[in-house]
C-alpha positions in Angstrom: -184.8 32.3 -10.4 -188.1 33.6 -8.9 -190.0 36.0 -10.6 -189.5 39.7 -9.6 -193.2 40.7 -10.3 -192.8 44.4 -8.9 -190.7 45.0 -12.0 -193.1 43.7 -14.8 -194.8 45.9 -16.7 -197.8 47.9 -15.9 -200.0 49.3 -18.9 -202.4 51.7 -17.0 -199.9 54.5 -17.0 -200.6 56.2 -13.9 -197.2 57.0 -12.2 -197.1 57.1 -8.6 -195.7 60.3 -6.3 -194.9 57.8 -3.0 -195.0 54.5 -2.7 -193.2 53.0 0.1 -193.7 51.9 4.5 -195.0 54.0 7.0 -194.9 52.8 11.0 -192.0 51.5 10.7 -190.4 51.4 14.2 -187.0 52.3 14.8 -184.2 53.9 17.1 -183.5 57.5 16.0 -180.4 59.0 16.9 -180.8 63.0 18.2 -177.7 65.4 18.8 -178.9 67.3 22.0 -178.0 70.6 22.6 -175.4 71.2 25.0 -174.9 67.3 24.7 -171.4 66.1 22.8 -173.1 62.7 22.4 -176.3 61.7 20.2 -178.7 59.7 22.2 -181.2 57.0 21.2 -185.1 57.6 20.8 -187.8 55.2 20.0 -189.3 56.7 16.5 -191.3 55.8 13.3 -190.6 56.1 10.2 -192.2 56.8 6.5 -190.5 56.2 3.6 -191.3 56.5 0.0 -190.0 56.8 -3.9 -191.9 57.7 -7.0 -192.7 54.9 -8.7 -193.0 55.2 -12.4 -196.3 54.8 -14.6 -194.7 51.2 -16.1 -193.7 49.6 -12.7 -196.2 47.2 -11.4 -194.7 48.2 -7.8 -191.6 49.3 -5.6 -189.3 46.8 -3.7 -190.6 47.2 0.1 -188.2 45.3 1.6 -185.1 47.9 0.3 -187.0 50.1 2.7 -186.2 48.5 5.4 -182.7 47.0 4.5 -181.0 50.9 3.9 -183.2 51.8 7.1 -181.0 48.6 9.3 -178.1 49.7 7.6 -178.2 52.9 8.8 -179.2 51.6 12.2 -176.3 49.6 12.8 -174.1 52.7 12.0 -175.4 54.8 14.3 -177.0 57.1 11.3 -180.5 56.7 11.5 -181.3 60.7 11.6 -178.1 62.1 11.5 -177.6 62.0 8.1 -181.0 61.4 6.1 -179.7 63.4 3.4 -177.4 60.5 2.8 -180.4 58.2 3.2 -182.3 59.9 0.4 -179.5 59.6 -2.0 -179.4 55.8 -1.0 -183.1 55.2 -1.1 -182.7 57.0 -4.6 -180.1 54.9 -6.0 -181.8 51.6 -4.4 -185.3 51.9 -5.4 -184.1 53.4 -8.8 -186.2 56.2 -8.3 -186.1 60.1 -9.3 -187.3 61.0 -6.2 -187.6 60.0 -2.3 -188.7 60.9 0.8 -188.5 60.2 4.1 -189.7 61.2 7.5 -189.1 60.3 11.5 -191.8 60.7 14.2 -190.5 61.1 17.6 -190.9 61.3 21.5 -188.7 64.1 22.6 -187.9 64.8 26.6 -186.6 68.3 27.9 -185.8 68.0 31.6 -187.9 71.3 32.8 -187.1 72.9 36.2 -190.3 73.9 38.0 -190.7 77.7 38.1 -190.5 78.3 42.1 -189.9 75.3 43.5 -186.9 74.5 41.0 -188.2 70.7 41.3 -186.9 68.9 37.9 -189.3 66.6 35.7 -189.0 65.5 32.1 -191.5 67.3 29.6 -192.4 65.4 26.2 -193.2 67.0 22.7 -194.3 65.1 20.0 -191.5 65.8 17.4 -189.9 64.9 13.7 -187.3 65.0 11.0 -188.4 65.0 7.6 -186.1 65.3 4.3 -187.3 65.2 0.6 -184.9 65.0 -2.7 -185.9 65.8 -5.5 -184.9 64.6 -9.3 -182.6 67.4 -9.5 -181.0 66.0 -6.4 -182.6 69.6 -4.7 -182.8 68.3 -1.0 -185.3 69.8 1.8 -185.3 69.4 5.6 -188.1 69.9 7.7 -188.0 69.8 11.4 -191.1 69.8 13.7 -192.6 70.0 17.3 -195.8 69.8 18.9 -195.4 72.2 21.8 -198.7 72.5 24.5 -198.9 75.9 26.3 -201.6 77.8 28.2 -203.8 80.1 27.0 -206.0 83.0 29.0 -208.7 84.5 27.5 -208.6 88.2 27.2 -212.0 88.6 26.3 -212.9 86.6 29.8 -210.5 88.5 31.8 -212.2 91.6 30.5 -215.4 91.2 31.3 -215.5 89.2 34.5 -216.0 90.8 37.7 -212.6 88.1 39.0 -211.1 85.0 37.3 -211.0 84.4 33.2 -211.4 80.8 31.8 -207.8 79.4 30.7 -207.2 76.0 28.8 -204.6 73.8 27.7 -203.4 74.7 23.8 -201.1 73.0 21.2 -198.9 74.4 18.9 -197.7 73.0 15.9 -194.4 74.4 13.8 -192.8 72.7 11.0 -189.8 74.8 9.5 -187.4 74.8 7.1 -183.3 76.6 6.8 -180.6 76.0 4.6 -178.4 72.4 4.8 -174.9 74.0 6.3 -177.3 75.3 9.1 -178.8 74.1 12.6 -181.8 75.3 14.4 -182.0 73.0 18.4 -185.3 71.6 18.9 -184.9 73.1 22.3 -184.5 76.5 20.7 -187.8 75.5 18.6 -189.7 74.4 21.7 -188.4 77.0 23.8 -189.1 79.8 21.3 -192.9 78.8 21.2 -193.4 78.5 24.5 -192.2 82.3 25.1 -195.7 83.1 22.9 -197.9 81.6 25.6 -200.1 83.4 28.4 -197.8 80.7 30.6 -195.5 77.7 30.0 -196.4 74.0 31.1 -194.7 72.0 33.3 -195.0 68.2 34.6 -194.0 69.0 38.1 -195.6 71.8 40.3 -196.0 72.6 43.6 -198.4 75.1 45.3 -196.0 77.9 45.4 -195.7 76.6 41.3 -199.1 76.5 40.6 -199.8 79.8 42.2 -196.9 81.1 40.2 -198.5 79.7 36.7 -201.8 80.8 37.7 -200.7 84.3 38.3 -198.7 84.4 35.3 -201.2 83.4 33.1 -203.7 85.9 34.3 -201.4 88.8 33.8 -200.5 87.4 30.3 -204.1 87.0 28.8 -204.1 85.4 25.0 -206.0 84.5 22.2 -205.3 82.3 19.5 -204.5 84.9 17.9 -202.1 86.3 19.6 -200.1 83.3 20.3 -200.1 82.3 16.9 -198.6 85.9 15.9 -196.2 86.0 18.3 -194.9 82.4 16.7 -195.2 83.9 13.4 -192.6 87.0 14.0 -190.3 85.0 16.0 -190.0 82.7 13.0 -189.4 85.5 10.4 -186.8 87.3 12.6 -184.9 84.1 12.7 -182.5 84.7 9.4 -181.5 81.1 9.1 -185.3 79.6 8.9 -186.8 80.3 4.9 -190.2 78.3 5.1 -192.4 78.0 8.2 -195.7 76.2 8.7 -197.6 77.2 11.8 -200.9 75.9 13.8 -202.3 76.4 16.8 -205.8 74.3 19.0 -206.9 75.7 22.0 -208.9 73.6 23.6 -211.7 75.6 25.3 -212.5 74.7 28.7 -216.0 76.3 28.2 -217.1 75.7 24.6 -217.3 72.0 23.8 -215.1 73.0 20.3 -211.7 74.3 20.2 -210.1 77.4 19.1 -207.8 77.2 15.9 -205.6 79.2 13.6 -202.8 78.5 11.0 -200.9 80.6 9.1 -198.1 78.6 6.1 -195.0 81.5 5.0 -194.9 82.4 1.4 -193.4 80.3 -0.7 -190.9 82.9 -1.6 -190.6 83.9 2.1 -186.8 83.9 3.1 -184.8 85.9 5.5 -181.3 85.9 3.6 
C-alpha cells in the first residue's frame, strides 16, 4: 500500500483555517432570469477545508474529484450548499468553503438607437459552512458606470470632466431566497450619473453624454445611492460595497467602501 503522507502526524500544532485549490477552471452552471434553462459559463474556482493542527496536509485531489462530480451532473453552482456538505464529509473537515469566479453577459439594448450588444461583469458565487453546519451565500458583481463630477460641472464656464467607475457589491439573504444578478447589476447601475453600454451610436452617445451631465456624481453619492437600495431590499441581511472612479484628470482614482453591520438585517 503506498503511504498516505498527508495523514501522518504533524507536531507543530498550528491548525490551518483553508487549505485547499484555487484557479481551478471549470464550467459553471447559472439560472438566468427570465430563462427556464441554466446555461454554461467558463468560471474558476477556490476551494478549501480547515485542516487540523495534527494533519501534515489536506487531500487536493478530493478537490477536484467532488468538483467533476458535480460537473457531470449538471450541479456545479446550483447547489454548492450540497458541495460544502460533500467537501465536509470528504476532506473530514469541520469546515469548508468554496467560491466561483465568473464572466457574466447581459444582452443591453442601446438607449436610442435600440442596437443590441452583450455587456460583461466580472461576477461570483461564494458559500461557506461552518462546524455547526451554519451555511452562508455570497453573491457578487463588478458593475462599471459613469461618473460626472459635480464639483467640475459647478465651476466650469461649459463641460465637467466624467470617467469610467467600478462598483463592487458582495451581498448576502437568507437560503429559501433569490436575489437575479440582473436585478444586482441592474440595481447599481440606477446609482450612476449614466449607464455603460458596448454599442452606441451618435444619437447614443449624445444621449449618454447628455444624461450624464444632468446627473452629476461623486463617489460619494453613487456609493450612497448603492448603500440604500441595499438596505430597502428586505430579503438581502449583509452587504459589502466599493466603489473606484478612475479620474480622467488626476493620475489616482477616487474610492469609497462602506461593509453593513454585522447585525444589519432587514427582517
Amino acid at each position: 500500500m503506498i503511504k498516505d503522507v498527508q495523514n501522518t502526524l504533524d507536531e507543530r500544532n498550528v491548525a490551518l483555517q483553508k487549505v485547499g485549490v484555487k484557479g481551478v477552471e471549470t464550467l459553471l452552471n447559472i439560472e438566468r432570469k427570465n430563462n427556464k434553462t441554466s446555461q454554461k459559463v467558463y468560471a474558476k474556482a477556490k476551494m478549501s477545508v480547515y485542516l487540523p493542527s495534527n494533519y501534515k496536509g489536506t487531500h487536493m485531489s478530493r478537490f477536484i474529484e467532488i468538483l467533476e462530480e458535480y460537473r457531470k451532473n449538471n450541479l456545479v453552482g446550483i447547489d454548492i450548499k450540497r458541495m460544502l456538505e460533500d467537501m465536509k464529509v470528504r476532506l473530514e473537515s469541520k469546515s469548508a468553503y468554496l467560491k466561483f469566479d465568473f464572466k457574466y453577459f447581459i444582452k443591453k439594448s442601446a438607449p436610442k438607437s435600440a442596437l443590441e450588444a452583450l455587456m460583461c461583469y466580472d461576477c461570483f458565487f461564494e458559500g461557506t459552512l461552518d462546524e455547526n453546519d451554519n451555511y452562508k451565500f455570497y453573491l457578487g458583481a463588478k458593475v462599471p458606470l459613469t461618473t460626472l463630477c459635480p464639483c467640475s460641472k459647478e465651476i466650469s464656464n461649459y463641460g465637467a470632466h466624467n470617467q469610467r467607475a467600478l462598483v463592487s457589491v458582495k451581498i448576502s439573504y437568507p437560503e429559501n431566497e433569490h436575489i437575479w444578478l440582473e436585478d444586482l447589476i441592474q440595481d447599481i447601475e440606477n446609482c450612476s450619473s449614466c449607464e455603460l453600454y458596448s454599442l452606441l451610436k451618435r444619437e447614443d452617445e449624445k444621449f449618454v453624454t447628455e444624461s450624464a451631465y444632468q446627473n452629476p456624481k461623486f463617489v460619494e453619492d453613487v456609493i450612497r445611492d448603492v448603500v440604500l437600495k441595499l438596505q430597502n431590499n428586505s430579503i438581502i441581511n449583509f452587504y459589502e460595497v466599493e466603489i473606484e472612479a478612475f479620474e480622467s484628470i488626476h493620475n489616482h482614482s477616487a474610492w469609497a467602501r462602506q461593509v453593513s453591520d454585522i447585525n444589519f438585517c432587514n427582517n
